[in-house]
C-alpha positions, -999 to +999 in steps of 0.1 A: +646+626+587+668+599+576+688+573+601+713+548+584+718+525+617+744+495+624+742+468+651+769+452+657+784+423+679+794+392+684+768+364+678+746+356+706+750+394+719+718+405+703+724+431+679+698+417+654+673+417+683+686+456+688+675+460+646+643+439+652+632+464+680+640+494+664+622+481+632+587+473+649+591+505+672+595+526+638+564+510+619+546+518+654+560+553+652+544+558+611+578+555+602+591+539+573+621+513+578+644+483+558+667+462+574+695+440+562+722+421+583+753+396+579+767+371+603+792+343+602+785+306+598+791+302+635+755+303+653+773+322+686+803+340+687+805+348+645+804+384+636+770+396+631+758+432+618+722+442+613+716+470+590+684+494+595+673+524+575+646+548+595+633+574+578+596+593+573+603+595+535+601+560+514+632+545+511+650+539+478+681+519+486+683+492+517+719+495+514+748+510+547+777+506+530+801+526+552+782+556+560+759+548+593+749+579+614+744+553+642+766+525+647+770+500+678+800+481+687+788+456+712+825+434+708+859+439+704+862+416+667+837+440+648+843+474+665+871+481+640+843+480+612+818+498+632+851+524+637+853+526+598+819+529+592+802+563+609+801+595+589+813+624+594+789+638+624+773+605+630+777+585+665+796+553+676+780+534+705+810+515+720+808+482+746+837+493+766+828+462+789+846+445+758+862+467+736+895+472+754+912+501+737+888+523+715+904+544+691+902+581+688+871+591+672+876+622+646+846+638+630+826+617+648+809+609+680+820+580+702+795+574+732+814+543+757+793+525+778+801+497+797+771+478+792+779+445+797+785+451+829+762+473+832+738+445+828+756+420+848+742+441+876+710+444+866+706+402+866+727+392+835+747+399+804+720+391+785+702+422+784+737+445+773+718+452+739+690+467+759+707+486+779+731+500+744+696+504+727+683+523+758+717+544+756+712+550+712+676+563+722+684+588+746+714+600+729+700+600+693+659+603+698+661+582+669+624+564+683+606+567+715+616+553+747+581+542+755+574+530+718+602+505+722+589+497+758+554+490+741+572+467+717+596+448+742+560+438+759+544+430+728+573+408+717+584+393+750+547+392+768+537+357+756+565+338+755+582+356+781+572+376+803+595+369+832+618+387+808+597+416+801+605+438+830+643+429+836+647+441+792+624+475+799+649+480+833+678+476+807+663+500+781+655+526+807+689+523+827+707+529+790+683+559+785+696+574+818+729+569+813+734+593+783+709+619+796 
């Protein structure tokens, strides 16, 4: 099993948080996993893309250079390179809460959720990564859902826990929505 992922949005959306989660949630799962990213200068609202690898075999290159079997457009100004860069047979999850005209996806899967707004309902646009992660999990079975529940409480418990329940509530209401 190998899963070349890509998190992508806007900074301040999340989508290294998305990476980060999938990361611990693999190393909980015996799985073996690098991640990379890139962002802008800007500290919100610069471009941002975090790169993961997941695979139960070591891993001999850390690079996703245009061939991501899981990709996630979370905003409109990186979608076109999340667009560009899933493989034949590989799946686009696209924030059509933002991403106002999506193109045409051929040889590939496009999954649109709007799950910005989707969170907006559930208490704020805050937790729209969870509830895209949620979505990537049910749709790929790339990790767990529980495992990543078991890490959201490990890595929100003490600092946060009023957050805790309202991130798990995201996760599972993105698992549903693709099952």
């Amino acid at each position: 099993m190998l899963h070349k992922c890509m998190f992508s949005g806007s900074g301040g959306q999340g989508s290294a948080l998305m990476a980060k989660m999938v990361c611990l949630g693999a190393i909980k799962e015996g799985l073996k996993v690098v991640m990379t990213q890139t962002y802008g200068i800007e500290q919100r609202g610069g471009d941002s893309t975090a790169f993961v690898i997941v695979s139960d075999e070591p891993i001999g290159s850390p690079i996703v250079e245009n061939d991501a079997d899981i990709a996630v457009a979370l905003s409109q100004s990186i979608y076109g390179n999340c667009f560009e860069g899933v493989v034949p047979g590989g799946t686009l999850f696209t924030n059509t809460s933002i991403v106002e005209e999506p193109g045409d996806a051929e040889g590939f899967e496009q999954v649109l959720l709007p799950v910005s707004d989707t969170a907006v309902e559930l208490g704020t646009v805050r937790c729209a990564n969870m509830v895209m992660l949620g979505a990537v999990l049910g749709k790929t079975g790339l990790l767990k859902l529980e495992t990543v529940e078991e890490v959201v409480r490990e890595s929100f418990g003490a600092k946060k826990p009023k957050l805790v329940d309202l991130n798990i509530e995201a996760l599972r209401t993105g698992f549903a929505a693709v099952k």
